[in-house]
C-alpha positions as CSV (number, residue, x, y, z in Angstrom):
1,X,102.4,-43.1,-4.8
2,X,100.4,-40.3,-3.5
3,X,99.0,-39.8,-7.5
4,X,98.1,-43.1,-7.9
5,X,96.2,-43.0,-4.3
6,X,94.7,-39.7,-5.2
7,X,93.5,-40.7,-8.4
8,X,92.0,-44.0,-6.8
9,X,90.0,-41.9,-4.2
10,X,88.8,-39.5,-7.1
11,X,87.6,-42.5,-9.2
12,X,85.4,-44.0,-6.0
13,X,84.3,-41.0,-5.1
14,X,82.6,-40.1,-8.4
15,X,81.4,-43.9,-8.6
16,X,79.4,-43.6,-4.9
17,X,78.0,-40.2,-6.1
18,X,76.8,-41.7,-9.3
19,X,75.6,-44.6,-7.5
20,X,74.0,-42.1,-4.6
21,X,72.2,-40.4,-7.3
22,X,70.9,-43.3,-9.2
23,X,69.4,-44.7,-6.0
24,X,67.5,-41.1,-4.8
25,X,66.4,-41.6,-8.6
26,X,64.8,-45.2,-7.7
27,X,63.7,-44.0,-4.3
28,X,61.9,-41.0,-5.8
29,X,60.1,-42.8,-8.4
30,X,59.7,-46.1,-7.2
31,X,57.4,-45.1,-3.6
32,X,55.4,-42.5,-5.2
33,X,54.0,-44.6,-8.5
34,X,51.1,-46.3,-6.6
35,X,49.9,-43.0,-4.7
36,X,49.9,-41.7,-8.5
37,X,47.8,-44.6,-9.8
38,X,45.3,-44.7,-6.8
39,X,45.0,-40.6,-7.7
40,X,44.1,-40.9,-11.0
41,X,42.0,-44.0,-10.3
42,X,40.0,-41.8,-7.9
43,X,39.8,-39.1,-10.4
44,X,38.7,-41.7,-13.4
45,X,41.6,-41.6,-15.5
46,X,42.9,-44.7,-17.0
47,X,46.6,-43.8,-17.2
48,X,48.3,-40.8,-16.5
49,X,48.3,-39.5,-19.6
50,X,45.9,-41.6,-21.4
51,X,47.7,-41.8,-24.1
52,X,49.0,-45.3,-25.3
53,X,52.3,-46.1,-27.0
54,X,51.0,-47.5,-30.1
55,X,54.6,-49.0,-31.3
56,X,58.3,-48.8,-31.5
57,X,58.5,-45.4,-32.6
58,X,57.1,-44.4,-29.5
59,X,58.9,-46.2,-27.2
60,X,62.2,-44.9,-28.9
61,X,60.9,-41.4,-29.1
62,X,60.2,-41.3,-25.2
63,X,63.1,-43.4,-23.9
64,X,66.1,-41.8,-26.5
65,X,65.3,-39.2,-27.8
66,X,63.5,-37.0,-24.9
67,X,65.6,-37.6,-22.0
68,X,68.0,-36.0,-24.0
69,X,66.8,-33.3,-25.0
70,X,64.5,-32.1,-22.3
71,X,68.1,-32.6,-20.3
72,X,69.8,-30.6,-22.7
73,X,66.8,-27.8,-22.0
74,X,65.8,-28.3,-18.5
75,X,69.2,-28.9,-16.9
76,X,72.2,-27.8,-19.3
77,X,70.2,-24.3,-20.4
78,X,69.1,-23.2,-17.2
79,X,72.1,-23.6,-15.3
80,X,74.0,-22.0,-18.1
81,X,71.4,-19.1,-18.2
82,X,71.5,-18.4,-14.3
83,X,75.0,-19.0,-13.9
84,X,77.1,-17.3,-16.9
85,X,74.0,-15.0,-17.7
86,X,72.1,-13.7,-14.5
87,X,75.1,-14.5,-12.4
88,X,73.1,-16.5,-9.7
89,X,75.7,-18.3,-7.7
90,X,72.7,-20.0,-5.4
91,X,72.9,-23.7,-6.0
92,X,69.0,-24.8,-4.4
93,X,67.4,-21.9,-6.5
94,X,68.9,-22.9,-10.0
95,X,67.7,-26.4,-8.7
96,X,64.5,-24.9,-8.2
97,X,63.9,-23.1,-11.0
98,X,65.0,-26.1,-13.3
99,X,62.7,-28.6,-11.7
100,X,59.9,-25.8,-11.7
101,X,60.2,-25.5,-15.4
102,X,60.2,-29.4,-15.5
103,X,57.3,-29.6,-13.7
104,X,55.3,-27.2,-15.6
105,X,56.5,-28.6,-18.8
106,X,55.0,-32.0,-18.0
107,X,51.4,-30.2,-17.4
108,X,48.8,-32.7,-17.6
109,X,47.3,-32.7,-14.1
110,X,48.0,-31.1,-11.0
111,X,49.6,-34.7,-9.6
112,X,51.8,-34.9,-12.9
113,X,53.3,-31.0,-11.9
114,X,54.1,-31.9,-8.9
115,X,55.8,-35.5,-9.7
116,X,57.4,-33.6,-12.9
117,X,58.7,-31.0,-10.2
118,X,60.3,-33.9,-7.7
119,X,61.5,-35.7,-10.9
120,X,63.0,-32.1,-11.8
121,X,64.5,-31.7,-8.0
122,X,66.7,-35.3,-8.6
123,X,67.8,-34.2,-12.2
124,X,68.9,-30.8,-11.3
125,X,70.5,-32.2,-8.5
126,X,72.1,-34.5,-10.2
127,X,73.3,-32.5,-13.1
128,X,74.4,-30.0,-10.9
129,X,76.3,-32.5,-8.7
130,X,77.9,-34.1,-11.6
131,X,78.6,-30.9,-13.4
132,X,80.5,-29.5,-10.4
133,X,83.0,-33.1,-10.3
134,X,82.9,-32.6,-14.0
135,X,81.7,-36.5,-14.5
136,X,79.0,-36.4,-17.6
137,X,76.4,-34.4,-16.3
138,X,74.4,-35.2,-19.8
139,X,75.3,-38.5,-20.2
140,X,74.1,-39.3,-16.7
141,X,70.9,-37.3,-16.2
142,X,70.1,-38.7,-19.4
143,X,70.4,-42.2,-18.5
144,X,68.3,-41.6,-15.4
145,X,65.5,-39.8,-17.2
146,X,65.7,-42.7,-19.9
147,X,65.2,-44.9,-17.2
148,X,62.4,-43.3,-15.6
149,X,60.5,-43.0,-19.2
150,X,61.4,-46.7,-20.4
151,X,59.3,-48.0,-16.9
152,X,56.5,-45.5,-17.9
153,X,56.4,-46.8,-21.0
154,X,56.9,-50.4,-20.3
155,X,53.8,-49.7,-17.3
156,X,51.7,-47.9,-20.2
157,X,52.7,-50.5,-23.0
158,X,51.2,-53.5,-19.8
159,X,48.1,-51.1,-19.1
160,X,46.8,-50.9,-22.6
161,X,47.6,-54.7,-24.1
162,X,47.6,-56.8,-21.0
């Protein structure tokens, strides 16, 4: 009896965190999207990137294919690199210097470093969360990243043929 509660309590609890995480991931990205428009409206950019998805390739490029793999670079590399290799045991600062790696990745403007470095805080968090209950770290950051790209792309797809 005490297995079956055990394993019921294990189940929820990884369900709330997955749930916690994918809510910080809406919170995140849903407030600070107008504050980015308005900036680059004042700065006389178009989009952020200026750079329309001209078709399906695109859209399955930036919503499949990248979230994977900057995950696989961003999150799975560097904590694998500072943990088995330089032996740092600090959880914030792999956190840190995974999302400051995102964030200067995604160098287009000084407002896209910064959003690519809070965008890098929730998906080092995450993975770093879900690595530690061992629940698909991958597999979830991911999904959130995909997420995050498929409204930019939708919002970029709207800008450019609406």
């Amino acid at each position: 009896m005490k297995t079956i509660i055990f394993k019921s309590y294990k189940f929820l609890l990884k369900r709330s965190k997955t749930f916690l995480f994918f809510f910080l991931l809406i919170t995140l990205y849903i407030f600070p999207i107008p504050i980015l428009y308005i900036s680059h409206l004042i700065q006389g950019k178009k989009s952020m990137t200026e750079l329309p998805v001209t078709g399906l390739s695109d859209a399955f490029i930036a919503i499949i294919i990248i979230p994977v793999v900057e995950t696989l670079i961003f999150q799975t590399l560097i904590f694998y690199i500072c943990k088995e290799k330089l032996k740092i045991r600090n959880f914030l600062l792999i956190v840190f210097l995974s999302a400051f790696a995102f964030g200067i990745y995604h160098f287009y403007d000084l407002t896209y470093i910064l959003y690519g470095f809070t965008s890098g805080v929730v998906f080092a968090l995450g993975y770093g969360i879900f690595r530690r209950i061992n629940f698909h770290p991958i597999l979830i950051v991911s999904l959130a990243h995909a997420i995050v790209n498929g409204i930019a792309v939708l919002a970029r797809y709207l800008e450019y043929n609406v």
